[in-house]
C-alpha positions as CSV (number, residue, x, y, z in Angstrom):
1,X,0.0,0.0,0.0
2,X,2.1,3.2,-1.3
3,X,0.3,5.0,1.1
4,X,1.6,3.2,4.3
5,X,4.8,2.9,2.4
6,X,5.3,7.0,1.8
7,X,4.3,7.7,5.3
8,X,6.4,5.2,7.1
9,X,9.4,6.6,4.7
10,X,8.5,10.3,5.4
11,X,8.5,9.9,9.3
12,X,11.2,7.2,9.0
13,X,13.1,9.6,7.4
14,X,12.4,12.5,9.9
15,X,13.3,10.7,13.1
16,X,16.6,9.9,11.6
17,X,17.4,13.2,10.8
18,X,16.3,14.0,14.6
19,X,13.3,16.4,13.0
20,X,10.2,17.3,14.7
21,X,7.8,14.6,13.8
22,X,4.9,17.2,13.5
23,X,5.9,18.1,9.7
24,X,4.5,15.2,8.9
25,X,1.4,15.8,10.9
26,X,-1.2,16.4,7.7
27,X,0.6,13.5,6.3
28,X,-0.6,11.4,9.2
29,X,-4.2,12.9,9.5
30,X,-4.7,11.7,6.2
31,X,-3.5,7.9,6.9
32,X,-5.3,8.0,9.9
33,X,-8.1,8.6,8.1
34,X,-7.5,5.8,5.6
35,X,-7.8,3.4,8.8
36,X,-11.3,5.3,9.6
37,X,-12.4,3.7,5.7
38,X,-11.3,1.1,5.8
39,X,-12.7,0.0,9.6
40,X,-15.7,1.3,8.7
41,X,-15.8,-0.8,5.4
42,X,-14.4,-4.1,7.5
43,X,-16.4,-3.4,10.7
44,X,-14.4,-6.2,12.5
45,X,-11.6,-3.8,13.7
46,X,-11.8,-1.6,16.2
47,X,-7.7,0.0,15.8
48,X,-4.9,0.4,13.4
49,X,-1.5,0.6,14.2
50,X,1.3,1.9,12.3
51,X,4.6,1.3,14.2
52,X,8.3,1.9,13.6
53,X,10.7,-0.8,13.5
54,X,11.8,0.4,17.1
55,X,8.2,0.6,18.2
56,X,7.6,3.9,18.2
57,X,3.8,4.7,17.0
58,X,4.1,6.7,13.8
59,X,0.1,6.8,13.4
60,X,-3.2,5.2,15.0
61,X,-7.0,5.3,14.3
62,X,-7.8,5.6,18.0
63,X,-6.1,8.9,18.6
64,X,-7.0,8.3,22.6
65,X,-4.8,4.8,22.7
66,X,-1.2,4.7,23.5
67,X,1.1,6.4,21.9
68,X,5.1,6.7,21.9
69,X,6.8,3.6,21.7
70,X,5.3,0.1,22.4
71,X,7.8,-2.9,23.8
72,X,5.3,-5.6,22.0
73,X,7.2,-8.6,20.9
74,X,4.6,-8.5,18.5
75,X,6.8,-5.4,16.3
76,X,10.0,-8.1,16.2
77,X,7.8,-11.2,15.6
78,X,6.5,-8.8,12.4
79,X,9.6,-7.8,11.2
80,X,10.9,-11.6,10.8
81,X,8.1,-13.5,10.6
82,X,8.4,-15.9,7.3
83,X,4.2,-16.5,7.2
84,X,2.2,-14.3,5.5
85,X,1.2,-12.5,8.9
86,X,1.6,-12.9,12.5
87,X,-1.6,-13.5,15.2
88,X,-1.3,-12.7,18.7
89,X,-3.8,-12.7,21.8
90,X,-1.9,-11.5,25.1
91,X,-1.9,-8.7,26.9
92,X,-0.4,-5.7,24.7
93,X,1.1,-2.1,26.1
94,X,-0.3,-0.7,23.4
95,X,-3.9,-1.8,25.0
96,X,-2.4,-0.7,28.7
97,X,-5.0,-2.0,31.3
98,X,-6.9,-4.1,29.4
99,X,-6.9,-8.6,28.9
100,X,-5.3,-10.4,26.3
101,X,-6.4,-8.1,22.8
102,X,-6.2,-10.0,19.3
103,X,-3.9,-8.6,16.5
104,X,-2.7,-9.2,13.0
105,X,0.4,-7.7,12.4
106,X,2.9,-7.3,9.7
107,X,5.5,-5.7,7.9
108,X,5.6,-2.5,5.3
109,X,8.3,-3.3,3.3
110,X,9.7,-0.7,0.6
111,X,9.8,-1.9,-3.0
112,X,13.3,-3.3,-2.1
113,X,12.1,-5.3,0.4
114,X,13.2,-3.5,3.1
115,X,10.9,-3.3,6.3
116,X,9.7,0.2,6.9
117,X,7.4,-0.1,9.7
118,X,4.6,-3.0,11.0
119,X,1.0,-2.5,10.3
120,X,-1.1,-4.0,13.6
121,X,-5.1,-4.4,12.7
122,X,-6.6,-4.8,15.7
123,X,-9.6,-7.3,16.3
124,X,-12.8,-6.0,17.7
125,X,-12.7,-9.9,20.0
126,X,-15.5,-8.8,22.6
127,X,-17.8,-7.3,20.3
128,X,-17.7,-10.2,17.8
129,X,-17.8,-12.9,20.2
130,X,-21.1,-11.8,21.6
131,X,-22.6,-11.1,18.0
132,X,-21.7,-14.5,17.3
133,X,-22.8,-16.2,20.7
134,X,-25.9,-14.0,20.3
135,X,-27.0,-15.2,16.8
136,X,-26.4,-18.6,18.5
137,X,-28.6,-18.7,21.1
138,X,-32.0,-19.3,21.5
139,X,-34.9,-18.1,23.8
140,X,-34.8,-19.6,27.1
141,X,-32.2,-21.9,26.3
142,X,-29.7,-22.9,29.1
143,X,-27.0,-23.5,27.2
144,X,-23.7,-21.9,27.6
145,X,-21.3,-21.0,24.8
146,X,-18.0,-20.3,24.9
147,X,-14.3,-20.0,23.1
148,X,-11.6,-21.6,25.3
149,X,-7.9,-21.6,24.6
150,X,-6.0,-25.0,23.6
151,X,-5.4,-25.8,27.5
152,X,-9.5,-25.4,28.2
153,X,-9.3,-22.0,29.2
154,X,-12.3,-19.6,28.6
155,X,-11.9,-16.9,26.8
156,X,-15.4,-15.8,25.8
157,X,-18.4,-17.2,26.9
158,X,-22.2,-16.0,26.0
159,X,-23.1,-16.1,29.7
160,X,-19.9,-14.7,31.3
161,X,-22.0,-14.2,34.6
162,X,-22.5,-18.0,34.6
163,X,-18.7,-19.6,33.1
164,X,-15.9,-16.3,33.5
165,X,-13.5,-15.7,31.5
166,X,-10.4,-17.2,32.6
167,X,-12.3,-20.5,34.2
168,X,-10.6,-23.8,33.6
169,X,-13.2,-26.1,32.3
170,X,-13.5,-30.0,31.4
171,X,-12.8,-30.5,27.8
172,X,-15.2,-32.9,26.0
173,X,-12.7,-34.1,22.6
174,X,-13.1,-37.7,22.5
175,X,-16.4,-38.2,22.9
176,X,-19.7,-36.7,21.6
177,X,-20.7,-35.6,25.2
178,X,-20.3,-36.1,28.7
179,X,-21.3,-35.4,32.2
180,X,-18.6,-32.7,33.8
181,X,-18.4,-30.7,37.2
182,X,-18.2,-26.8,37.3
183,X,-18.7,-24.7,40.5
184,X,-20.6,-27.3,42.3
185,X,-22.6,-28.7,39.3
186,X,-23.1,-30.8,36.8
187,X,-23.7,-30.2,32.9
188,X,-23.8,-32.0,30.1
189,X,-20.7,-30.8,27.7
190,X,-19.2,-31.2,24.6
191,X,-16.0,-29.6,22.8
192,X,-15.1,-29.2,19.3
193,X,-12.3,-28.3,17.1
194,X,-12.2,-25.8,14.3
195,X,-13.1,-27.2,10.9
196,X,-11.2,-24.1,9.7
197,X,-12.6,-21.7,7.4
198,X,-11.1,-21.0,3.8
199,X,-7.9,-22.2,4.8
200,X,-8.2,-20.3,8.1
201,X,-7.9,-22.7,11.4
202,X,-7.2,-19.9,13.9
203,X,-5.1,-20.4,16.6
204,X,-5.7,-23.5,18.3
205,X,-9.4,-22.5,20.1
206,X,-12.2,-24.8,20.5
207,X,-15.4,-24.3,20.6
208,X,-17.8,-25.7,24.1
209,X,-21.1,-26.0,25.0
210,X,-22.3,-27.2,28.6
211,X,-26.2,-26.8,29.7
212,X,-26.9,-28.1,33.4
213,X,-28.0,-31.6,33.9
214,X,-30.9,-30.6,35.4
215,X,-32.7,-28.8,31.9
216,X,-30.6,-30.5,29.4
């Protein structure tokens, strides 16, 4: 994108020289609001982040997030990475105060091939989890739906009240269902892997369902 690539030249350039990183400041309004289009055309993201091979943020859609320079592996992990992009879900200073936040990241690389800056697109997780669980669920229905990392635990549940995030829970692979224990009762529970989607199998999550005994 030569509009990532002149921008991450045009401040890369600057902070070498030791100049003031404002005269590029209408430069940067007007990525920044490239990231506005294009979030609002791929409503799944809530930030962009353009960052420096040091880690300094050269420009953001969420002007109230954290700025200066971020420590996140992630920036290295970009930089070297030989797949086509890198996923995290940790933690992230860039996200200061808030639970494990899900990126994509990559490199900007000049025609040469040499890296310019990481591009971070950041996953709107909470408010696409409960779309999804929402859709899911049905009227009265006691079921409980949740994502849990590959070591059973919950990451996102439809009923966070009723299984929190960061639980440990039973996993139900090798069999269709069975009866497990959670906070002094039973449920009926099953657990499932990703079939994947175009290619796409995520990054190791399952999917679980649990419904107490008693109504299942």
């Amino acid at each position: 994108d030569e509009a990532l690539r002149d921008y991450a030249r045009c401040m890369g350039g600057l902070l070498a020289r030791g100049e003031d990183p404002a005269l590029c400041a209408d430069h940067r309004a007007r990525l920044e609001a490239r990231f506005s289009e294009y979030v609002r055309k791929y409503s799944v993201y809530h930030d962009i982040v353009l960052l420096g091979s040091d880690g300094q943020v050269l420009a953001r859609l969420d002007a109230q997030g954290a700025q200066g320079r971020s420590s996140d592996a992630l920036v290295n992990e970009a930089l070297n990475t030989t797949a086509s992009y890198i996923e995290t879900f940790r933690p992230s200073d860039l996200f200061p105060a808030q639970g494990p936040v899900l990126i994509y990241a990559y490199r900007v690389t000049d025609t040469d091939g040499e890296a310019l800056a990481v591009l971070a697109l950041c996953f709107s997780f909470a408010n696409e989890t409960r779309r999804i669980f929402a859709n899911l669920a049905q009227a009265r229905d006691w079921t409980v739906l949740a994502l849990l990392d590959p070591g059973g635990t919950v990451i996102a549940c439809s009923d966070p009240h009723h299984l929190p995030v960061g639980a440990q829970v039973e996993r139900v692979l090798e069999r269709d269902w069975d009866i497990v224990r959670f906070a002094g009762r039973e449920y009926l529970a099953t657990t499932r892997r990703t079939q994947g989607y175009q290619g796409y199998t995520g990054p190791g999550w399952l999917g679980h369902a649990m419904i107490p005994l008693e109504h299942a």
